[in-house]
DRENDO-1510 file (C-alpha; in Angstrom, 1 decimal, always signed):
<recs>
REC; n; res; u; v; w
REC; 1; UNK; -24.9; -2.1; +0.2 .
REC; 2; UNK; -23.4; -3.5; +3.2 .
REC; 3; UNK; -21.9; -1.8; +6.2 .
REC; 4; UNK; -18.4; -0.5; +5.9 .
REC; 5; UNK; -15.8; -2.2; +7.3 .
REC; 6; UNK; -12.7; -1.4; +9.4 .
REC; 7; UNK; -9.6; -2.9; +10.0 .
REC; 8; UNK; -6.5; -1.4; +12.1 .
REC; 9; UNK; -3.7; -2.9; +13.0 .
REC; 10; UNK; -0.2; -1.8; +14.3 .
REC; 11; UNK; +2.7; -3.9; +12.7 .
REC; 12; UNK; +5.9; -4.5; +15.0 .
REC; 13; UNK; +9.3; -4.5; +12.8 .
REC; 14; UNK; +9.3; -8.7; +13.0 .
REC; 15; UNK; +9.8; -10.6; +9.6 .
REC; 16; UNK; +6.7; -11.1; +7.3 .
REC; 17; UNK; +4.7; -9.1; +9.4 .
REC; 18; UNK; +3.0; -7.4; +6.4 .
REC; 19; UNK; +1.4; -10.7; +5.7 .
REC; 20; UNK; -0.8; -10.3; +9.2 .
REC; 21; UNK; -2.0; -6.9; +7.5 .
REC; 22; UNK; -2.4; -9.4; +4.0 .
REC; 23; UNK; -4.9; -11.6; +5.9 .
REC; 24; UNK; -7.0; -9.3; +7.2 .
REC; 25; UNK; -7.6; -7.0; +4.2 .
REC; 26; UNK; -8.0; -10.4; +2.1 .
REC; 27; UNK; -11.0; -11.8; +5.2 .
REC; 28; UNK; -12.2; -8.3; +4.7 .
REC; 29; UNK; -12.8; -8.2; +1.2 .
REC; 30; UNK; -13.9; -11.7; +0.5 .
REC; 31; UNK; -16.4; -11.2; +3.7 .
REC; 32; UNK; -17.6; -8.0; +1.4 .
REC; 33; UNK; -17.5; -10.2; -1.8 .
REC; 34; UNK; -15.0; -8.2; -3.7 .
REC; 35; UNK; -13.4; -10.0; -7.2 .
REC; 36; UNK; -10.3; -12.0; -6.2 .
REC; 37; UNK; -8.6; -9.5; -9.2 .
REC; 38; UNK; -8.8; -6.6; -7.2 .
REC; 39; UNK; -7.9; -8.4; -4.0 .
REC; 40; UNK; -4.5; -9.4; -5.6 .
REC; 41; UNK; -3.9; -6.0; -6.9 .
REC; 42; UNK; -4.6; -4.8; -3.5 .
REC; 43; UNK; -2.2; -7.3; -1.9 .
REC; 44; UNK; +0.3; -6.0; -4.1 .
REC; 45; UNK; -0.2; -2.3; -2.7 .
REC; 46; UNK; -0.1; -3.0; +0.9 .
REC; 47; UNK; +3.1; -4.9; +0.8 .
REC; 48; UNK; +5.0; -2.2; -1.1 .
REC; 49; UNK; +3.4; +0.2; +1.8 .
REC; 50; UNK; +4.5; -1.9; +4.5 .
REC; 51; UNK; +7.9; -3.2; +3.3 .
REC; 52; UNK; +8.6; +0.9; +2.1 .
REC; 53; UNK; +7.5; +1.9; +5.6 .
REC; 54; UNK; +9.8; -0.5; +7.4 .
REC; 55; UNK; +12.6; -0.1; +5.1 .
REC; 56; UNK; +13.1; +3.5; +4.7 .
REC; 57; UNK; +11.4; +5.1; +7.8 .
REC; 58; UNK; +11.6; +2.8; +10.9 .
REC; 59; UNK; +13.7; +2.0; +13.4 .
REC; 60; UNK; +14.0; -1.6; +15.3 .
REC; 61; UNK; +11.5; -0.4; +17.9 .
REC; 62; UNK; +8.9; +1.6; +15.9 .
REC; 63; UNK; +6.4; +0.4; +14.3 .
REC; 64; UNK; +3.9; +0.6; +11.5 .
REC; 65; UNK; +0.6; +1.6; +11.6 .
REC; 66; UNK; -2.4; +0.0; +9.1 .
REC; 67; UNK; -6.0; +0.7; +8.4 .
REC; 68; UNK; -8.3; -0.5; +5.9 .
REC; 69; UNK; -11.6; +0.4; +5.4 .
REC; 70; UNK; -13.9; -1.9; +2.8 .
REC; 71; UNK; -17.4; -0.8; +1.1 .
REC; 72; UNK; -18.0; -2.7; -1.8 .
REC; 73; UNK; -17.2; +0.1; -3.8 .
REC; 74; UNK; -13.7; +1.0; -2.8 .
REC; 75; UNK; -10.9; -0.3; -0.5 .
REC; 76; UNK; -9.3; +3.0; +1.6 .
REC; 77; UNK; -5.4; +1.9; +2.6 .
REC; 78; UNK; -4.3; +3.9; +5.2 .
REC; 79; UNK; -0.2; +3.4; +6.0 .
REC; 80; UNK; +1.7; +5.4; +8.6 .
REC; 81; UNK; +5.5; +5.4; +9.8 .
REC; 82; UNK; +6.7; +7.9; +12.3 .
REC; 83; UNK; +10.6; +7.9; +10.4 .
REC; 84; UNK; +12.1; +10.7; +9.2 .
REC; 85; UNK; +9.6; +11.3; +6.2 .
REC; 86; UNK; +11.2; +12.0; +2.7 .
REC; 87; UNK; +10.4; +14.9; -0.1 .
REC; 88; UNK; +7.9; +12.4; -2.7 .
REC; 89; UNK; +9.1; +15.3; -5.1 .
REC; 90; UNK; +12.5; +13.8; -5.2 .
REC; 91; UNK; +11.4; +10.5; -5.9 .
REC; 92; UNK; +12.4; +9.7; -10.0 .
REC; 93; UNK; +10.1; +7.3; -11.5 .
REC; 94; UNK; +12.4; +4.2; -12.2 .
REC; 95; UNK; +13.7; +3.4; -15.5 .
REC; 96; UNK; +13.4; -0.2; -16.6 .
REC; 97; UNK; +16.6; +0.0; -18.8 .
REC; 98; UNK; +19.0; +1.4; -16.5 .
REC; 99; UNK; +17.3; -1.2; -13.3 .
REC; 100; UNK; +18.0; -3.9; -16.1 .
REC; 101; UNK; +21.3; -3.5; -16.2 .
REC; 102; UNK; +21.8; -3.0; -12.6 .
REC; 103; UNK; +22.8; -5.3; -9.8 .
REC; 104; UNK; +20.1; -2.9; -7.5 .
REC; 105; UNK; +16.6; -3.7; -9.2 .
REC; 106; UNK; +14.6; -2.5; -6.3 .
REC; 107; UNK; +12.9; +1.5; -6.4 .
REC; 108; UNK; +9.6; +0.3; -8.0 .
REC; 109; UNK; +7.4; +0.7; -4.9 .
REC; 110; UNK; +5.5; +4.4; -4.8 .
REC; 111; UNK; +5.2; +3.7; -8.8 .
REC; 112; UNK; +3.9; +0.9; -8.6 .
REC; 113; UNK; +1.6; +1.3; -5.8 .
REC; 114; UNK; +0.3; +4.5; -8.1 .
REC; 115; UNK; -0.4; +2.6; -11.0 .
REC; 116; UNK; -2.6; +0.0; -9.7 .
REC; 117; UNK; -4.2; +2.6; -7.2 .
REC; 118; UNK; -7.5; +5.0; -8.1 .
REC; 119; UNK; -6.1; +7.5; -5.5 .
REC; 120; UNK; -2.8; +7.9; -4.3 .
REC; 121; UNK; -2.0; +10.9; -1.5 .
REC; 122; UNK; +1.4; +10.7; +0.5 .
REC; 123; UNK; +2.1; +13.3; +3.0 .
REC; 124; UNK; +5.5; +13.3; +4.2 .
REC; 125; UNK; +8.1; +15.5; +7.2 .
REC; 126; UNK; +10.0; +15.0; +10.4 .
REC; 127; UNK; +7.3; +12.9; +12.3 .
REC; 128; UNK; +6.9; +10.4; +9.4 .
REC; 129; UNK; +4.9; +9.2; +6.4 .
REC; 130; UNK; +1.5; +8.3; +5.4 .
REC; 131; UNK; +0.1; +7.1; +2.3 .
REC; 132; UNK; -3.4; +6.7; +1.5 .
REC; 133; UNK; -4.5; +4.6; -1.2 .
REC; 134; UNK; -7.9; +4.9; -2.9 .
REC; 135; UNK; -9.0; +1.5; -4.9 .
REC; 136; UNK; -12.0; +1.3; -6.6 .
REC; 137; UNK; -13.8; -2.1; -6.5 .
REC; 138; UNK; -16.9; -1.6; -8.4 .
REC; 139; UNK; -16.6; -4.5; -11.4 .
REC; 140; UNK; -17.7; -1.8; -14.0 .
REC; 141; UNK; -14.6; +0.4; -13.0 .
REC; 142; UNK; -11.9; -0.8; -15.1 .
REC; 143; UNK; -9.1; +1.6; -15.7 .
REC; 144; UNK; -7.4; -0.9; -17.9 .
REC; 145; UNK; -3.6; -2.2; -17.8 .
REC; 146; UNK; -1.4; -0.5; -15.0 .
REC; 147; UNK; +1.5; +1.6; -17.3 .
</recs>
């Protein structure tokens, strides 16, 4: 087993900035020779954490903060805005008929990021938001489709 590896980076509010965080959890996980399957999922889950964080918590100065930590057994996806957090209670799990039919197809994020995650934990108040995410990467750990 190799040595884990870490990964922190704080993201300024610039355009596409979430694909710097991209980069280094893909070097990260290839370097630790984890499946290009779980890689893409993973891509997947830090972009909704990044692009949630910058959209709904931060202001034009703040900024985002982003830690990864890579065993070959699991990927740990730390996220962290300092907005005005949000009640995850209050969050309704979207529903693909009414987004369908609506010009507003956007509110898949948390679910998403739940579905293809192992572990999900979001603690949320006044001084902002983090998310950890929990992926398993062991090949025998297959949890089947995301629903």
């Amino acid at each position: 087993m190799k040595k884990p590896l870490r990964l922190k980076v704080a993201l300024p509010r610039i355009p596409d900035i979430e694909l710097v965080a991209i980069e280094g959890l893909e070097r990260l996980a290839r370097h630790m020779g984890i499946a290009e399957e779980k890689i893409g999922e993973a891509r997947i889950i830090v972009t909704e954490a990044i692009i949630n964080a910058f959209e709904y918590a931060c202001e034009a100065d703040e900024i985002v903060n982003v830690e990864f930590t890579v065993t070959s057994e699991e990927l740990v996806i730390f996220v962290q805005d300092f907005g005005r957090g949000f009640d995850p209670g209050n969050v309704e799990k979207p529903d693909i008929r009414e987004k369908l039919g609506s010009p507003r197809k956007r509110g898949w994020g948390l679910h998403l990021m739940k579905s293809l995650s192992d572990g999900f934990q979001i603690q949320s108040g006044n001084s902002g938001t983090t998310i950890t995410i929990t992926k398993l990467l062991d090949q025998r750990h297959d949890h089947g489709p995301a629903v």
